[in-house]
C-alpha positions as CSV (number, residue, x, y, z in Angstrom):
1,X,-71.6,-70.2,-8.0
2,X,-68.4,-70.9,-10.0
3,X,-68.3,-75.2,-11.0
4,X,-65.1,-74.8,-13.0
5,X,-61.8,-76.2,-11.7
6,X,-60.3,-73.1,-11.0
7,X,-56.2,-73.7,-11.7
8,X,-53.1,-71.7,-11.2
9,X,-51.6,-69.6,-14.3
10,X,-48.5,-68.6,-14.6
11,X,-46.7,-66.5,-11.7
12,X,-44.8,-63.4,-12.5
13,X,-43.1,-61.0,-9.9
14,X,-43.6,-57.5,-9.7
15,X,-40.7,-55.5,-7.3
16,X,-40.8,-51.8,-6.7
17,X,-38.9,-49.2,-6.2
18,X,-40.3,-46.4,-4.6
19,X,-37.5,-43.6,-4.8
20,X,-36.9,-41.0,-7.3
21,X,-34.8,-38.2,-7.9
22,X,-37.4,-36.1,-8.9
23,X,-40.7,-36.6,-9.1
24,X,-42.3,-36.1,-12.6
25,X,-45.2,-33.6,-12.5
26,X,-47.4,-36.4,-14.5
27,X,-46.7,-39.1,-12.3
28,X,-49.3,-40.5,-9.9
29,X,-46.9,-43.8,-9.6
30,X,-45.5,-44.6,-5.8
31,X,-42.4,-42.5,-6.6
32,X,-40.6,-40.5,-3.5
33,X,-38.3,-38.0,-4.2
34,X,-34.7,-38.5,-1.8
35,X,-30.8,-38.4,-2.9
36,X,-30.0,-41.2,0.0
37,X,-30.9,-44.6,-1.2
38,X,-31.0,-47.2,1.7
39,X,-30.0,-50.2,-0.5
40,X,-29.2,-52.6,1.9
41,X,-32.1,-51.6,4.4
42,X,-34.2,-52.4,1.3
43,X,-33.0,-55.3,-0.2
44,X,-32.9,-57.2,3.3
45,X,-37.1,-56.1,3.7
46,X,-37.8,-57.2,-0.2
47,X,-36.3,-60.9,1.3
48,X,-37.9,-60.8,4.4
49,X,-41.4,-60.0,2.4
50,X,-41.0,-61.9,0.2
51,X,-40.4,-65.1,3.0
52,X,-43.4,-63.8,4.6
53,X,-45.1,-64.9,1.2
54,X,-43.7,-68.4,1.1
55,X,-47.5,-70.4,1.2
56,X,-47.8,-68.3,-2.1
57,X,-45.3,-69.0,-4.0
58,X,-44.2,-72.5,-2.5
59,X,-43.5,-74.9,-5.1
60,X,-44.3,-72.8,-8.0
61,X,-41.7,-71.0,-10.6
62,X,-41.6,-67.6,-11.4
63,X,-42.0,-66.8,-15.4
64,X,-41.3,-63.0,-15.0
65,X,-39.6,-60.7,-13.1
66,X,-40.1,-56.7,-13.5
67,X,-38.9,-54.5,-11.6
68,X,-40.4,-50.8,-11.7
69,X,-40.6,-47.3,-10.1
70,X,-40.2,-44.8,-8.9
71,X,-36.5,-45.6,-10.7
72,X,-34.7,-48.8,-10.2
73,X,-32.2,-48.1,-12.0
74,X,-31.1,-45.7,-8.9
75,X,-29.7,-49.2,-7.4
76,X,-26.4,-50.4,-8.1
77,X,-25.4,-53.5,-10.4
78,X,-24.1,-55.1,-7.2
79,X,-27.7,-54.7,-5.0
80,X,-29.4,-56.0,-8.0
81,X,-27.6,-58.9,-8.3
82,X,-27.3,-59.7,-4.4
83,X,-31.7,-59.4,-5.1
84,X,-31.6,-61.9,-7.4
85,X,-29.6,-63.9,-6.9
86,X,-31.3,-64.8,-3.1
87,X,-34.6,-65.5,-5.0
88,X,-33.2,-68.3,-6.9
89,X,-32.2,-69.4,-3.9
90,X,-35.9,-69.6,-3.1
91,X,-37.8,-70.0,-5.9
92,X,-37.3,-72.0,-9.3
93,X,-36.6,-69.5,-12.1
94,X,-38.3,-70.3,-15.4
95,X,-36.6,-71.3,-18.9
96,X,-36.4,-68.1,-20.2
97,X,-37.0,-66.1,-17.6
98,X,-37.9,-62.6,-18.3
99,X,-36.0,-60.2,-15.9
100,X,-36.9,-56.4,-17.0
101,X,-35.6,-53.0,-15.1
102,X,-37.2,-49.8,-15.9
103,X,-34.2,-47.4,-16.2
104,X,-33.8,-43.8,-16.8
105,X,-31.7,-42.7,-19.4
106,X,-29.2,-40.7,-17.4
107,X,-25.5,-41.0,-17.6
108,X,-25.7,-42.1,-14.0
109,X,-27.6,-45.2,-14.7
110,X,-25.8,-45.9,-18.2
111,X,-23.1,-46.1,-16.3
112,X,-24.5,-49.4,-14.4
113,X,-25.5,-51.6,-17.7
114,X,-23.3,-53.8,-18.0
115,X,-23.6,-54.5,-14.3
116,X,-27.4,-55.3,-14.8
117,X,-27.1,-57.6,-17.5
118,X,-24.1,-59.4,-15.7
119,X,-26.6,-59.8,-12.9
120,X,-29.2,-61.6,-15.2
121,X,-31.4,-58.5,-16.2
122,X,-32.1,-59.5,-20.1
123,X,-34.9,-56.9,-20.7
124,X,-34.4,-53.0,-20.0
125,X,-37.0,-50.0,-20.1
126,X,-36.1,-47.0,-20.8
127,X,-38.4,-44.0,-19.7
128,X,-37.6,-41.5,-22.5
129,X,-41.0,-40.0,-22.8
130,X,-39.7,-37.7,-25.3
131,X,-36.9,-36.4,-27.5
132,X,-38.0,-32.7,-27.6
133,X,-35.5,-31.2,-25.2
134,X,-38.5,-28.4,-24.1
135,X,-41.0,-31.4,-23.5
136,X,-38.9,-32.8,-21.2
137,X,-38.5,-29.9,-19.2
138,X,-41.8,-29.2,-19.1
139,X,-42.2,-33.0,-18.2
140,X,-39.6,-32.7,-15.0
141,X,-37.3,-35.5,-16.7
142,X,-34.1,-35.1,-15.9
143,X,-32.3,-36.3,-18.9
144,X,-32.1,-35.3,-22.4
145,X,-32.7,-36.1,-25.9
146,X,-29.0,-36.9,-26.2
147,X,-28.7,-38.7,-22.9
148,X,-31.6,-41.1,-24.4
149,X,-30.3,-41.8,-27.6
150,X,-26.9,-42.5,-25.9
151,X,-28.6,-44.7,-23.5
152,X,-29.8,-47.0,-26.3
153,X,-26.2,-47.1,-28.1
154,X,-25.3,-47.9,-24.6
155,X,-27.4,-50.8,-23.6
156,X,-26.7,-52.6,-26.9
157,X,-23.2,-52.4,-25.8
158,X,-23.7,-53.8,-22.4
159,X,-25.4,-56.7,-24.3
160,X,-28.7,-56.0,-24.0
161,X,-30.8,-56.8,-27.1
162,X,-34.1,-56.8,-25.9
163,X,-35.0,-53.2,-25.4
164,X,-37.9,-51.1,-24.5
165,X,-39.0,-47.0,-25.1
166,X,-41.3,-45.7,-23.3
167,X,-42.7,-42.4,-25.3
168,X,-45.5,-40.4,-24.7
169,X,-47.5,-38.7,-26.6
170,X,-50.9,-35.8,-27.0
171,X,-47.5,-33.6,-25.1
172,X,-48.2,-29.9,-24.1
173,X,-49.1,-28.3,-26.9
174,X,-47.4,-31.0,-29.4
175,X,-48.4,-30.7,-33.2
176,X,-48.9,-34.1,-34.7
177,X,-45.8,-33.7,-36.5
178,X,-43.9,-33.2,-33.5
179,X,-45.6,-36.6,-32.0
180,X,-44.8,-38.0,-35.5
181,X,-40.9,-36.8,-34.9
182,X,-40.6,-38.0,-31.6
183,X,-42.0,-41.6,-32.7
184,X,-39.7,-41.6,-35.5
185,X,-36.8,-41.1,-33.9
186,X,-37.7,-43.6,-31.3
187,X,-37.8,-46.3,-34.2
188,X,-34.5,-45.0,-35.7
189,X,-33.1,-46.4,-32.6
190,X,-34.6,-49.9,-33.6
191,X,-36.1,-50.7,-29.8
192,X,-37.7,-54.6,-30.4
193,X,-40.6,-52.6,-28.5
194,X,-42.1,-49.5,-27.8
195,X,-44.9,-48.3,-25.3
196,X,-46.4,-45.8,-27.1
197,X,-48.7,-43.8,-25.1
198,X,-51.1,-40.6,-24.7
199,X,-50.5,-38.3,-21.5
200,X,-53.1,-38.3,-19.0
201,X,-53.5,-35.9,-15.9
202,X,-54.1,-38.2,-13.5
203,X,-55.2,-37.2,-9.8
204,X,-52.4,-36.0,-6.6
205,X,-49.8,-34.9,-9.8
206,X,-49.0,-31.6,-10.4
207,X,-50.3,-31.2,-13.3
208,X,-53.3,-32.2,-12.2
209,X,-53.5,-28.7,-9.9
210,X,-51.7,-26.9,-12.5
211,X,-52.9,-28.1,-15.6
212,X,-50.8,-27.8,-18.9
213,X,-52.6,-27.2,-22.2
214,X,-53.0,-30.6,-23.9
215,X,-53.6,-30.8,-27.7
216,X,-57.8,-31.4,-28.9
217,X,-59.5,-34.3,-29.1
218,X,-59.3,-34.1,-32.9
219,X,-55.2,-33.9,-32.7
220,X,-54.7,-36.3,-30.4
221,X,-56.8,-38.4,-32.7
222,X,-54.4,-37.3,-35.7
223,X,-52.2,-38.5,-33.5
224,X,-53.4,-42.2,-32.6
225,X,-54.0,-42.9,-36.4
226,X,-51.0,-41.4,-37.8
227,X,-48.4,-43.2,-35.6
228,X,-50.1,-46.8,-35.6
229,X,-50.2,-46.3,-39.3
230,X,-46.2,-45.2,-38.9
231,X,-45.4,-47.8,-36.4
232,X,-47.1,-51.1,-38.4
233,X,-44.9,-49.4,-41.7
234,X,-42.4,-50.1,-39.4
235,X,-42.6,-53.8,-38.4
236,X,-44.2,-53.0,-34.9
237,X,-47.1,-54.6,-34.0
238,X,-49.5,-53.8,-32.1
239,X,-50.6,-56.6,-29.3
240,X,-52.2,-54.0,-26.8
241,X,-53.6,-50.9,-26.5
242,X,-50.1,-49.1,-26.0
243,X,-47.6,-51.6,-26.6
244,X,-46.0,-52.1,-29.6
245,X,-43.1,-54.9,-30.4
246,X,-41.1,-56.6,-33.1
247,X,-42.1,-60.4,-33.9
248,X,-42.0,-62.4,-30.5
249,X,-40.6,-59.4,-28.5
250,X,-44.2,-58.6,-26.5
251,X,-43.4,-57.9,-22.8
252,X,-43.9,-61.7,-21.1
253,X,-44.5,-59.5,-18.0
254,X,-47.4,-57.3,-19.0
255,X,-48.6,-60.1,-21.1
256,X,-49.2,-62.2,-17.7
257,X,-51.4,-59.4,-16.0
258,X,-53.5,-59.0,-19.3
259,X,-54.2,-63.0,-19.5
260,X,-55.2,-62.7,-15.9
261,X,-52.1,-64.6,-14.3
262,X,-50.8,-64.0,-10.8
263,X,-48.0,-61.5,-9.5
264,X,-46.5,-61.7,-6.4
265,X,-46.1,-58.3,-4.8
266,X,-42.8,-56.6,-3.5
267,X,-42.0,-53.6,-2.0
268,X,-43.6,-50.5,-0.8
269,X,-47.1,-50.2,-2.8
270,X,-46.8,-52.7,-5.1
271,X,-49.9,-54.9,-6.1
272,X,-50.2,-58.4,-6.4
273,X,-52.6,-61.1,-7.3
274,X,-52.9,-64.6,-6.4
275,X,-55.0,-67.9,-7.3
276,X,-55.7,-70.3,-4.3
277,X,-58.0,-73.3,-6.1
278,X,-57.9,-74.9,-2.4
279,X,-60.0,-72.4,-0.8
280,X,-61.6,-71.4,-4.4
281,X,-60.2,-67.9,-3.9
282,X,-58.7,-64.8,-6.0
283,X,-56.7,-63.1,-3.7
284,X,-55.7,-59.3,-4.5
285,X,-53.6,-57.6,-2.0
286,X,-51.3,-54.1,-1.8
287,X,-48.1,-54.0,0.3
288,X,-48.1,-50.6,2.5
289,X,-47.3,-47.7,0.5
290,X,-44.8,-45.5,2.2
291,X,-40.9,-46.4,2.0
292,X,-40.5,-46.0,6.1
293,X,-43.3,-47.9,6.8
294,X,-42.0,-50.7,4.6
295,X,-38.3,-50.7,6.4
296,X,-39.9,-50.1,10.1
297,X,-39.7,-54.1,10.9
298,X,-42.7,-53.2,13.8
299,X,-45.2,-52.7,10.9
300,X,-46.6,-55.4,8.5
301,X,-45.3,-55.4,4.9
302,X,-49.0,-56.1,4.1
303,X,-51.9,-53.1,3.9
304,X,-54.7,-54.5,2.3
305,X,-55.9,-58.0,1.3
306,X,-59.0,-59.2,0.3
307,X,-60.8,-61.9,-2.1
308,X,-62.3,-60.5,-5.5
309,X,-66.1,-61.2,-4.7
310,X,-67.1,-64.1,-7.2
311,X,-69.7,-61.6,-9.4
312,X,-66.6,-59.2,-10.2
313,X,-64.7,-61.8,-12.0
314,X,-66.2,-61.5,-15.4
315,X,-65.4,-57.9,-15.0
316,X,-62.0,-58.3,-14.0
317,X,-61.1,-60.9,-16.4
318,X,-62.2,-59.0,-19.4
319,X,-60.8,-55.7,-18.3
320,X,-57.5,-57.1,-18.4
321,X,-58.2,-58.9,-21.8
322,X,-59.9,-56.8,-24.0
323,X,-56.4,-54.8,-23.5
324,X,-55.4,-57.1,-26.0
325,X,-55.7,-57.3,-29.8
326,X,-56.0,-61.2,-29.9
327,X,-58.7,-60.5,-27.2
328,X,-59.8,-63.3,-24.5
329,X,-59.8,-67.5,-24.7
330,X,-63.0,-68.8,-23.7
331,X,-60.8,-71.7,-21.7
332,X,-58.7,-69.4,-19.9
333,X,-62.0,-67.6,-18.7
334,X,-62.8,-70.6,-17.1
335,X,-59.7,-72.0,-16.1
336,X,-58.6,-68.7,-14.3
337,X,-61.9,-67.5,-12.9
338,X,-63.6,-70.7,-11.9
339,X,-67.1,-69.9,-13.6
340,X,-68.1,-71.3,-16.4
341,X,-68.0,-69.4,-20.1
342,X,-72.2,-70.1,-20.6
343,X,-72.7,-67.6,-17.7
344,X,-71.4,-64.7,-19.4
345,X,-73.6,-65.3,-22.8
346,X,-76.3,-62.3,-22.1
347,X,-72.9,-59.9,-21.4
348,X,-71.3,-61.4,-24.9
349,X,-74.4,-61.2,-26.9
350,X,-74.8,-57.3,-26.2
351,X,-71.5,-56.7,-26.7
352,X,-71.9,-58.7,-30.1
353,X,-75.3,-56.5,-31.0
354,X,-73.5,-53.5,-30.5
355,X,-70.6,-54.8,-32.6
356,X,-67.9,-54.3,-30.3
357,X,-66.7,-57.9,-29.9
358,X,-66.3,-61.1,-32.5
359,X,-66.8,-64.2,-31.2
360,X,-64.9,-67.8,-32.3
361,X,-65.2,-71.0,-31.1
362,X,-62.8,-70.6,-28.8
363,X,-62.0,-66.9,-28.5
364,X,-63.7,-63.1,-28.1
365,X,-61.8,-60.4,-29.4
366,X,-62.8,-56.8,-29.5
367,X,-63.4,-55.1,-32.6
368,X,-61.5,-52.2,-33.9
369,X,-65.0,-50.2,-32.3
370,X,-64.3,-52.0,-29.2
371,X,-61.2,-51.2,-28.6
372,X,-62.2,-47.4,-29.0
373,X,-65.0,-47.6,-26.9
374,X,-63.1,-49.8,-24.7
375,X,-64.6,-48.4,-21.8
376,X,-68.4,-48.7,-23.1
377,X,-67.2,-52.3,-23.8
378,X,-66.3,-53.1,-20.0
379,X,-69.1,-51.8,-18.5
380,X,-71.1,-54.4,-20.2
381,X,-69.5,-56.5,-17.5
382,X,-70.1,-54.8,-14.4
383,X,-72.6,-57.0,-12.0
């Protein structure tokens, strides 16, 4: 039985976007492909949600905004703006606020930038993936190599100097010196991060009927060791398992789910997680997943909710933490899960034996085996 005070972390919002113009044959994410964008229909439900939520968020402040897809950036400068706007109106905005859109690097959305960052975006991600022209056919993206380096030129312009590149990696096929190539020319365009990431074929994709032929195990290893080796040459350090940033540039956002904070959920399919220390709860709950569904105003916003039973927290907690390098703090174990550190010693002591954790006085942090048996690592944990 948990006899910690359990206490509210910091909240973060996540908002999505469920449309696309096409959807990518790797992508298992909520994405919908249409060419009709109901923006106002779907800024006016985001508000009304997020209203519904008010005993949630009531006197709290938000420390993080992102706002993901499907493609955000499909919305204009103005709608975005309108959005935010109405939830300072509601909520109290943190110093330094975080406000990230994921973008694509079209010419369509470049074209909105200086809009985005007039509306109070400060951090953009930009879904390159690649800057092999075939990859990203073969990937379904819609841009190009030279759309995404102009998309970068044309951020910094806007004003942006926060920026993130999302690139994938263990491609169709792809040599590690084409990987190497791709991540090189990513950090030519001098992104303050980079989520760096192998391609997985992930169930209800295309690619998961049709598969492609990936690279073997012992390239994509090649792979992993040649480009952490390229991107730490670089100044880029990395604080979790795919991410990647310059000196105080890690994503606040992401950094909030690893730590086990709370995110308030908006729009169709997104997650969200919340503390309640009145009722001793750890709420997790999933907004309804199809775009109509969320705009029809005669169904609920809300598909599932439900506590996380008391014996999964250890699990849950860690999962999230032992994403990052620094690893877990023995205080916010107990501050965010309500059950004290002592009652996870015979989990830590095998992890320890098998040497895939180091333990401080105040911290565990997995060890470089940890990390690549990550999953051996977390099943420690299960009850």
């Amino acid at each position: 039985m948990a006899d910690s005070p359990l206490t509210q972390p910091p909240l973060s919002l996540y908002i999505h976007f469920p449309w696309c113009v096409r959807k990518c044959p790797y992508c298992d994410f909520n994405s919908h492909e249409t060419r009709e964008i109901p923006e106002q229909a779907y800024i006016r439900a985001l508000l009304t949600d997020f209203d519904q939520d008010k005993s949630w968020w009531e006197q709290r402040s938000l420390h993080s905004i992102f706002m993901g897809g499907g493609t955000p950036s499909l919305f204009s400068a103005s709608a975005m703006t309108q959005l935010l706007e109405a939830l300072q109106q509601r909520i109290r905005f943190a110093d330094n606020l975080e406000i990230t859109l994921e973008a694509n690097p079209g010419t369509f959305e470049q074209a909105r930038f200086r809009g985005y960052r007039a509306a109070g975006i400060n951090r953009l991600s930009l879904g390159v993936q690649s800057f092999d022209d075939q990859q990203l056919q073969t990937l379904g993206r819609i841009h190009s190599s030279h759309d995404a380096r102009h998309a970068i030129e044309s951020a910094l312009e806007a004003g942006f100097d926060n920026i993130n590149i999302d690139l994938m990696h263990g491609l169709p096929q792809q040599t590690p010196a084409q990987a190497l190539s791709d991540l090189q020319q990513a950090i030519d365009l001098q992104p303050t991060h980079l989520s760096w990431y192998q391609l997985t074929i992930e169930p209800n994709t295309v690619f998961y009927s049709k598969p492609p032929a990936l690279p073997e195990d012992d390239t994509l290893w090649s792979i992993q060791e040649q480009g952490q080796q390229l991107l730490a040459e670089q100044g880029y350090q990395q604080y979790e398992i795919s991410a990647y940033s310059r000196p105080g540039k890690q994503c606040q956002h992401n950094l909030n789910y690893w730590q086990f904070g709370d995110y308030l959920a908006l729009g169709a399919g997104a997650h969200g997680k919340i503390t309640c220390p009145d009722t001793g709860q750890i709420i997790r709950y999933q907004k309804t997943r199809l775009p109509q569904h969320y705009l029809d105003p005669e169904k609920s916003f809300t598909a599932q909710q439900a506590p996380i039973p008391p014996a999964d927290l250890p699990f849950e907690f860690f999962m999230n933490g032992f994403r990052l390098n620094q690893g877990v703090s023995k205080q916010d174990f107990e501050k965010r899960t309500g059950i004290p550190f002592r009652q996870t010693r015979a989990f830590i002591d095998k992890a320890k034996a098998l040497g895939l954790i180091e333990e401080t006085a105040t911290r565990c942090v997995p060890t470089d085996k940890g990390r690549l048996y990550l999953n051996d690592l977390l099943q420690l944990f299960l009850p």
